[in-house]
GUFI-939542 format. One record per residue (C-alpha): residue number from 1; x negated, y, z; residue in one letter. Coordinates in nm, 3 decimals, always signed. Example, Ala and Ser with C-alpha at 12.3 -4.5 7.8 and 13.67 -1.06 7.14 Angstrom:
<1; <-1.230; -0.450; +0.780>; A>,
<2; <-1.367; -0.106; +0.714>; S>,
END
This chain:
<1; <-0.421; +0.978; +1.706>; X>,
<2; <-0.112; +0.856; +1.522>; X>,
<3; <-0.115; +0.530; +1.345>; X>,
<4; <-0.167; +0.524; +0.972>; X>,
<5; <+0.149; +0.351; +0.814>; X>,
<6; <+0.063; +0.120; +0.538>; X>,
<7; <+0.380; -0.022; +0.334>; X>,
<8; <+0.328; -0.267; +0.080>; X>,
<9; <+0.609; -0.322; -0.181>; X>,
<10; <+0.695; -0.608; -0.235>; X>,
<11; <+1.024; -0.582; -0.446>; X>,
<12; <+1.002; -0.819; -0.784>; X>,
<13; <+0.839; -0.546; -1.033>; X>,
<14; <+0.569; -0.450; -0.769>; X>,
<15; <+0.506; -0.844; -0.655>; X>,
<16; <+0.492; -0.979; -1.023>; X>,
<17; <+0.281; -0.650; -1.128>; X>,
<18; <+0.036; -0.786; -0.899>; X>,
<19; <+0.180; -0.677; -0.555>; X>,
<20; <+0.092; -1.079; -0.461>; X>,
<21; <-0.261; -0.994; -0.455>; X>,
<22; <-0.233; -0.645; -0.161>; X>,
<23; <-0.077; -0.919; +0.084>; X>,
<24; <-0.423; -0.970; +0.159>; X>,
<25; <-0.397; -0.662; +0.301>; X>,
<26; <-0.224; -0.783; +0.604>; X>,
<27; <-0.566; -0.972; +0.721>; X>,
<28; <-0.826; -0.697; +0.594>; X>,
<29; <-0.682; -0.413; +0.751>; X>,
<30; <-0.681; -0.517; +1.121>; X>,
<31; <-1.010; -0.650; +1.114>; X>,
<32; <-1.157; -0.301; +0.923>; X>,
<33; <-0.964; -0.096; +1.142>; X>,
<34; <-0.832; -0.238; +1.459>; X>,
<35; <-0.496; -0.095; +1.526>; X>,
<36; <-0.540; +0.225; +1.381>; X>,
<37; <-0.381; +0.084; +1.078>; X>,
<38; <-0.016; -0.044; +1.110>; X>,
<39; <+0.101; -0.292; +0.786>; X>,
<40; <+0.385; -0.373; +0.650>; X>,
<41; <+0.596; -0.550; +0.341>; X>,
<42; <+0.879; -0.356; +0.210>; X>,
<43; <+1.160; -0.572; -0.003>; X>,
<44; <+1.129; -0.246; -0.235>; X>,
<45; <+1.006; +0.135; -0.204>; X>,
<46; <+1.212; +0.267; -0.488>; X>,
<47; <+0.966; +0.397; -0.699>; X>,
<48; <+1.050; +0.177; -1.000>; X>,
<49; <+1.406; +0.325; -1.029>; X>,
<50; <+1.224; +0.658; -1.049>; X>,
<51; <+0.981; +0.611; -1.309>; X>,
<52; <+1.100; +0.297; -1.465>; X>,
<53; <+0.981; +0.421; -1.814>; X>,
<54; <+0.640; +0.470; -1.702>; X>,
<55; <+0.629; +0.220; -1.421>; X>,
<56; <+0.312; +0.221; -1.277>; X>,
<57; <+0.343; -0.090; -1.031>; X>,
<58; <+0.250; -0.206; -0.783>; X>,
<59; <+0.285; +0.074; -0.545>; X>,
<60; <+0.190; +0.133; -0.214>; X>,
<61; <+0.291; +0.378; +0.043>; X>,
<62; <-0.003; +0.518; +0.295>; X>,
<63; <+0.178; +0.753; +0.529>; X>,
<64; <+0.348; +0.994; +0.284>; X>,
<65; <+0.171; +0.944; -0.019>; X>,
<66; <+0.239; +0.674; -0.284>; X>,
<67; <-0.052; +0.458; -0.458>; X>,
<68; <+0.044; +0.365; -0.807>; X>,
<69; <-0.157; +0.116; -0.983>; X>,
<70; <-0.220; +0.020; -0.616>; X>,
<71; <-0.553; -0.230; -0.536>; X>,
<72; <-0.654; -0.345; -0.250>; X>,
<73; <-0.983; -0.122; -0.303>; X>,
<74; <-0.767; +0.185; -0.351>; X>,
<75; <-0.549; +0.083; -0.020>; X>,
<76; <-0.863; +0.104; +0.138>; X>,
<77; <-0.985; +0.420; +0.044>; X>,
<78; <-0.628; +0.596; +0.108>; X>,
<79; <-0.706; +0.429; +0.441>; X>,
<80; <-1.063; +0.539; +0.514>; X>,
<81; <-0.961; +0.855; +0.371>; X>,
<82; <-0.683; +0.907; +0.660>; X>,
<83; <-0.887; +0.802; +0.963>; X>,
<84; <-1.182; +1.052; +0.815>; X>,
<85; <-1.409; +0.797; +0.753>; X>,
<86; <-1.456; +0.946; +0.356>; X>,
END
């Protein structure tokens, strides 16, 4: 089984939008889910110079798909959701 890719942006809208707070994720996720789950910080996924009007920061990207409004709780069920554990 492939790794699930977690990517955390971390870019100034998504970090002051509350982005600080899914750094956390960096010490959940391995202990949850061993190294099934790969983390990282991005400096910026782009998604604010898509839909800057209706910015809907912080945003995360699990795999392909892109969390808006992301939480830590909603990380987590993308995550769960992946590995079939939902």
């Amino acid at each position: 089984m492939e790794k699930v890719s977690v990517k955390v942006c971390l870019g100034t809208t998504c970090f002051v939008m509350g982005g600080a707070n899914l750094q956390e994720l960096i010490d959940i996720i391995p202990r949850k889910y061993g190294d099934k789950v790969e983390v990282s910080g991005s400096q910026c996924l782009g998604m604010c110079s898509i839909k800057w009007n209706y910015s809907k920061a912080p945003y995360v990207k699990v795999d392909d798909d892109i969390i808006e409004e992301a939480t830590v709780e909603k990380v987590l069920d993308a995550v769960s959701k992946k590995l079939g554990q939902n």
